[in-house]
C-alpha positions in Angstrom: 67.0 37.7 -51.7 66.5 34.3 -50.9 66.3 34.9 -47.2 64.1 38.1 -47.9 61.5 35.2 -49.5 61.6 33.3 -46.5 60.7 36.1 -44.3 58.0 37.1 -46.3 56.9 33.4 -46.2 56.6 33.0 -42.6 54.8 36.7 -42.2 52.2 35.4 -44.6 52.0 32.1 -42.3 51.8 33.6 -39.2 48.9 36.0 -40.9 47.0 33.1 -41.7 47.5 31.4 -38.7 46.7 34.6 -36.8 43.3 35.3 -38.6 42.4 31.7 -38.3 43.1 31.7 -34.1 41.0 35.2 -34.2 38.2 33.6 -35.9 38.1 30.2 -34.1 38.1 32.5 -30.8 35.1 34.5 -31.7 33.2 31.7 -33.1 34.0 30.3 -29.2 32.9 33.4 -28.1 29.4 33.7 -29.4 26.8 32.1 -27.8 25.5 28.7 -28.9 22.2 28.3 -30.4 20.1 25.9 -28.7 18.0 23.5 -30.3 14.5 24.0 -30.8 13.4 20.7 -28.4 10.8 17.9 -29.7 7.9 18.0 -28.0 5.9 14.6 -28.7 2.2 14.6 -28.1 1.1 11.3 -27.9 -1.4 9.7 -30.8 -2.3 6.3 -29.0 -5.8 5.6 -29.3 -5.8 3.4 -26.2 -2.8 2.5 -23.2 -1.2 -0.9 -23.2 -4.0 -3.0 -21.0 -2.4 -4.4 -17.8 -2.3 -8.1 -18.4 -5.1 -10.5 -17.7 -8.0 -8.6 -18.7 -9.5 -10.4 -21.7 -13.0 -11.0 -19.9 -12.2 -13.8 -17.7 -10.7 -11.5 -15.4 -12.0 -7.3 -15.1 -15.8 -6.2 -13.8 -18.5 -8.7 -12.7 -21.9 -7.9 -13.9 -23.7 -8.0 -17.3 -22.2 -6.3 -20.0 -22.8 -6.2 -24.1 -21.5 -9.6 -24.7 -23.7 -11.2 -21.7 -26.4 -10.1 -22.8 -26.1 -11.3 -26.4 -28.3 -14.3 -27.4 -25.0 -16.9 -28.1 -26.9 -19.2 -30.0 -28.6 -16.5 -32.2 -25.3 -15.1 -33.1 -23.6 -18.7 -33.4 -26.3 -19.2 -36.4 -24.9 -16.1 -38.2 -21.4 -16.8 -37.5 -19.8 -19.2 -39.8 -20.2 -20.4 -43.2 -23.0 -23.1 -42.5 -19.9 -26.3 -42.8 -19.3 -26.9 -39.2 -20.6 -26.4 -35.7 -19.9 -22.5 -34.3 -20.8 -22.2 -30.4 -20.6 -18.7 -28.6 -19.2 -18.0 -24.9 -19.5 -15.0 -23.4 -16.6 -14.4 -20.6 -18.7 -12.9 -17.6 -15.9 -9.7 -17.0 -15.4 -6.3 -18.2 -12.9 -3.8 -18.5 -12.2 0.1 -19.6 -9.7 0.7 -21.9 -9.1 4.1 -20.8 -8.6 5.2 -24.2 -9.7 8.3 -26.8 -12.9 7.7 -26.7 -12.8 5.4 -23.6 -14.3 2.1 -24.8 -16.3 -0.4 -22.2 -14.6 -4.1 -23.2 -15.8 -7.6 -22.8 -15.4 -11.0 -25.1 -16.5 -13.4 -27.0 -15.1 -16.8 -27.4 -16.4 -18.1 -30.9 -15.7 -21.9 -31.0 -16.1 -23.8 -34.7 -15.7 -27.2 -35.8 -11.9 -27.8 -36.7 -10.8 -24.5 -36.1 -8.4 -23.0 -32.7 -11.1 -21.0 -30.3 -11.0 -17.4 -31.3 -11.8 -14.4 -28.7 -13.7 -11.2 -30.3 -13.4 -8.1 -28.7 -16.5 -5.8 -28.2 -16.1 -2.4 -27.7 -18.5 0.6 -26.6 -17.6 3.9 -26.1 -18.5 4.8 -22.4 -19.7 8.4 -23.6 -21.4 9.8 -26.3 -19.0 9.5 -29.5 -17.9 12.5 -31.0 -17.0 13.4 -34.8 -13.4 11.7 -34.4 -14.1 8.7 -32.4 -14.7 6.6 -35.6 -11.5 8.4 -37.5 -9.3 7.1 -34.2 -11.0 3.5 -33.9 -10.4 3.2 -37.4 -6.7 3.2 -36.7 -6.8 0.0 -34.5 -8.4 -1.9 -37.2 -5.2 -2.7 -39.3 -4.2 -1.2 -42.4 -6.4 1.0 -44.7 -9.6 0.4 -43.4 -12.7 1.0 -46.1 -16.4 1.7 -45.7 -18.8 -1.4 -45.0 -22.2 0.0 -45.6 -23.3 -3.9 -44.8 -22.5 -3.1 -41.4 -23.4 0.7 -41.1 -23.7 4.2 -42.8 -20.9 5.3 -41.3 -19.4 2.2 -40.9 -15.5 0.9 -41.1 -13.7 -2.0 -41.6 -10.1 -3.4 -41.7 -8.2 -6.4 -41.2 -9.0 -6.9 -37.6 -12.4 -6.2 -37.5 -14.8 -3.2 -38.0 -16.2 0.2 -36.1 -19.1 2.1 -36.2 -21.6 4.0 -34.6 -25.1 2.8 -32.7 -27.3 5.5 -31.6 -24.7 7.5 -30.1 -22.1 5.5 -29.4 -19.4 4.1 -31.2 -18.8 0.3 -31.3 -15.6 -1.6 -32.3 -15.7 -5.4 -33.1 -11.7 -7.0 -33.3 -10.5 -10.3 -33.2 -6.3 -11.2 -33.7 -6.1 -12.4 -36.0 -8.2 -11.1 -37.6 -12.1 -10.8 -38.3 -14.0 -11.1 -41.7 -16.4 -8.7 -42.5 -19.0 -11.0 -42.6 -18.4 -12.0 -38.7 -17.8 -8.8 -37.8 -21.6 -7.7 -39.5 -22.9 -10.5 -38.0 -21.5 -9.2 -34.2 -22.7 -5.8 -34.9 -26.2 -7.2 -35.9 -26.3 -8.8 -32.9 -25.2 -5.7 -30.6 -28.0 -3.6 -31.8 -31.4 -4.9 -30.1 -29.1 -5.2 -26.5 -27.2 -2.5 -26.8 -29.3 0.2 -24.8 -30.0 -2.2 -21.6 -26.7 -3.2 -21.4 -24.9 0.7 -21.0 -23.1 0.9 -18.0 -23.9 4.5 -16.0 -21.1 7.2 -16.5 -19.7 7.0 -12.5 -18.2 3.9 -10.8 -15.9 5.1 -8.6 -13.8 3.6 -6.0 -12.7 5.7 -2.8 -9.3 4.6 -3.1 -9.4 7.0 -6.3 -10.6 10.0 -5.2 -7.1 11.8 -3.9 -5.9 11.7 -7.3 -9.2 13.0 -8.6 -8.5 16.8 -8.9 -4.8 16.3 -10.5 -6.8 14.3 -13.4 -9.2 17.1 -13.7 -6.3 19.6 -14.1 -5.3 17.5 -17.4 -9.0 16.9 -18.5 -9.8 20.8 -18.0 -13.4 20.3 -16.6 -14.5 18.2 -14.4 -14.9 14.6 -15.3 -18.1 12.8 -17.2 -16.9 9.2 -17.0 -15.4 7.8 -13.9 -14.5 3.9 -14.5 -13.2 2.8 -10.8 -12.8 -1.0 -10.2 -10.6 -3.6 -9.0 -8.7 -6.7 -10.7 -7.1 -9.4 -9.1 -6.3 -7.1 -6.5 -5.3 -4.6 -8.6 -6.6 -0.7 -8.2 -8.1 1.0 -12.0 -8.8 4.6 -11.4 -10.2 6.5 -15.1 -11.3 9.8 -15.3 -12.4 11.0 -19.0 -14.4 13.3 -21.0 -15.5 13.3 -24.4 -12.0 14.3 -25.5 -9.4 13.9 -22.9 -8.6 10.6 -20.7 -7.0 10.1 -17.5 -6.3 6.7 -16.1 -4.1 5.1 -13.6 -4.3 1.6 -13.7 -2.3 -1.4 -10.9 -1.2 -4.8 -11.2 -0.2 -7.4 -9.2 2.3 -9.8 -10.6 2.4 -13.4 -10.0 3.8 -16.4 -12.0 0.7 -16.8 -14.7 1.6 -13.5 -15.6 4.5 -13.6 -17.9 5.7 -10.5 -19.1 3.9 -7.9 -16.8 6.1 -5.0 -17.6 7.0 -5.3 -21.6 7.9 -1.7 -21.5 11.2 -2.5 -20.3 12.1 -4.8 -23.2 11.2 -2.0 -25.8 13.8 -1.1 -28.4 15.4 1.9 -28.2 14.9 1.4 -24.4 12.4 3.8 -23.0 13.5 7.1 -20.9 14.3 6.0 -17.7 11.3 7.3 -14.8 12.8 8.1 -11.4 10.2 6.0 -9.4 9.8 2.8 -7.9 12.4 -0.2 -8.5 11.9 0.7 -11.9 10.4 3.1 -14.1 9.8 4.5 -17.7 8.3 7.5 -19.6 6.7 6.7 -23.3 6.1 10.6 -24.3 4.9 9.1 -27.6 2.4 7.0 -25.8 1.4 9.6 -22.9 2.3 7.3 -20.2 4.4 6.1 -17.5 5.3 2.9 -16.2 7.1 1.7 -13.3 7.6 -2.0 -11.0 7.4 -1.6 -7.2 8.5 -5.1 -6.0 5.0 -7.1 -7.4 2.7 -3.7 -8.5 3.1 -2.7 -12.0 1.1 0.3 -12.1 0.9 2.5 -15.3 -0.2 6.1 -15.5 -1.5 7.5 -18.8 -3.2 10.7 -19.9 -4.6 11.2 -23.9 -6.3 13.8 -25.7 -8.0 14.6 -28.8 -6.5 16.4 -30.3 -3.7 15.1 -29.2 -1.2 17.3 -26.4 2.1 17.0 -24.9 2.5 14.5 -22.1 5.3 15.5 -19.5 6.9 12.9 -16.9 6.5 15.4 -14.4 2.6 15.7 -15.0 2.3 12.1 -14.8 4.2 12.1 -11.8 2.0 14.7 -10.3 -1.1 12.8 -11.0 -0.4 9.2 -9.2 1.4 11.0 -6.4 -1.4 11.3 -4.4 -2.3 7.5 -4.8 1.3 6.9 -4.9 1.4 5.3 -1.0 -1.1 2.5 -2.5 1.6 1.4 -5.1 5.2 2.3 -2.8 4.9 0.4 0.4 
């Protein structure tokens, strides 16, 4: 009897074991469901500038901030208990964002106080419905309306936006900027403002292979073109009113301290298979990479936004690529 247990024991076993091995093969069997992959499209306003440009170095010429009267502004700035001087820096630069904004500074001196440089922006096209709703977002946190400044007008910590005629214009300062300074900029841009527009194409030859890759991205052909040199180092934009395309070089040397602080990101960017050293930032819409002294970084944005790809980006600076690999 006993032994009659026992073999009834080791049948059940050897069941169990048996339907378990059966269903542990099948399950092998089947095929695996793949994961539905992330696509990130990016939502940066603007790429990281290349270092340097803060309007001592960029685009000789006049620009906004040139041609603003410094000692008319310096009496607005301020609350009347020490001396405020304006300088304007005598550069320019594209920030090659969504909407592209044409840059220069303001270095606002007072009495007592560190020298502190204000950023004026203006788009380099005809804003559209969103440019305000983006700008907004480089502002600082929850941005209000500031009718004292416009009717459509917005302000944060870091300064304030708005439109003027039909452009947008963004006033900053890190920081930050009150909204009293930042009224008392705007004031100041409107009466200059139309003289001091740059025209829609400056282009560089050097550009122009990469030109119909950036076009393929932008869908149409380009309305902005923003070509120039810095410090040796090659900017090639090509934009319209809702899509962005910029490669931008620079040439490193020992004031420049960090030139590539992509590398140093945490988690560590995807590596780029270029140059000495590369990286893709699929939530920023750009690439990066080092080729002995050129940093050169490749970006493309949209509104709304799309998906980037390192092989786009790739296929956008290769044409240019034998300015950058030598």
């Amino acid at each position: 009897m006993r032994a009659l247990r026992s073999a009834s024991l080791l049948l059940a076993i050897g069941c169990c074991l048996g339907v378990v091995s059966c269903t542990t093969a099948r399950e092998a069997s089947r095929p695996r469901a793949t994961p539905t992959p992330v696509h990130a499209a990016p939502t940066a306003v603007a790429p990281p500038a290349p270092p340097g440009l803060n309007g001592a170095a960029g685009v000789s010429g006049a620009n906004v901030c040139t041609a603003l009267s410094a000692a008319d502004l310096a009496g607005r700035l301020g609350d009347g208990t020490g001396r405020v001087t304006i300088t304007a820096r005598p550069n320019s630069w594209n920030d090659a964002g969504v909407p592209s904004m044409d840059l220069c500074s303001l270095v606002v001196t007072r009495t007592g106080r560190p020298a502190q440089t204000v950023h004026v922006g203006v788009s380099a096209l005809p804003t559209q419905g969103a440019s305000l709703t983006r700008l907004s977002t480089t502002l600082g946190p929850d941005p209000v309306a500031a009718p004292e400044i416009g009717p459509d007008a917005l302000a944060g910590p870091l300064g304030a936006a708005f439109t003027l005629g039909d452009r947008a214009v963004r006033v900053t300062a890190a920081p930050g900027l009150s909204r009293a300074d930042a009224a008392a900029v705007a004031k100041a841009v409107v009466p200059v403002l139309p003289a001091a527009l740059k025209s829609a194409r400056i282009t560089d030859g050097a550009c122009q292979p990469a030109g119909s890759l950036a076009e393929q991205f932008l869908g149409a052909s380009a309305l902005l073109r923003r070509d120039y040199r810095v410090r040796g180092g090659l900017t090639c934009i090509w934009g319209t009113t809702d899509r962005t395309v910029a490669i931008a070089e620079s040439i490193t040397s020992n004031a420049v301290a960090d030139p590539m602080p992509e590398a140093h990101r945490q988690p560590r960017p995807a590596l780029a298979p270029i140059g000495d050293e590369g990286y893709f930032l699929p939530s920023e819409g750009q690439l990066v990479f080092r080729k002995g002294k050129r940093v050169v970084r490749v970006s493309a944005l949209a509104e709304p936004p799309v998906e980037v790809t390192l092989d786009g980006l790739l296929s956008i600076v290769e044409p240019v690529m034998p300015l950058f690999i030598r």
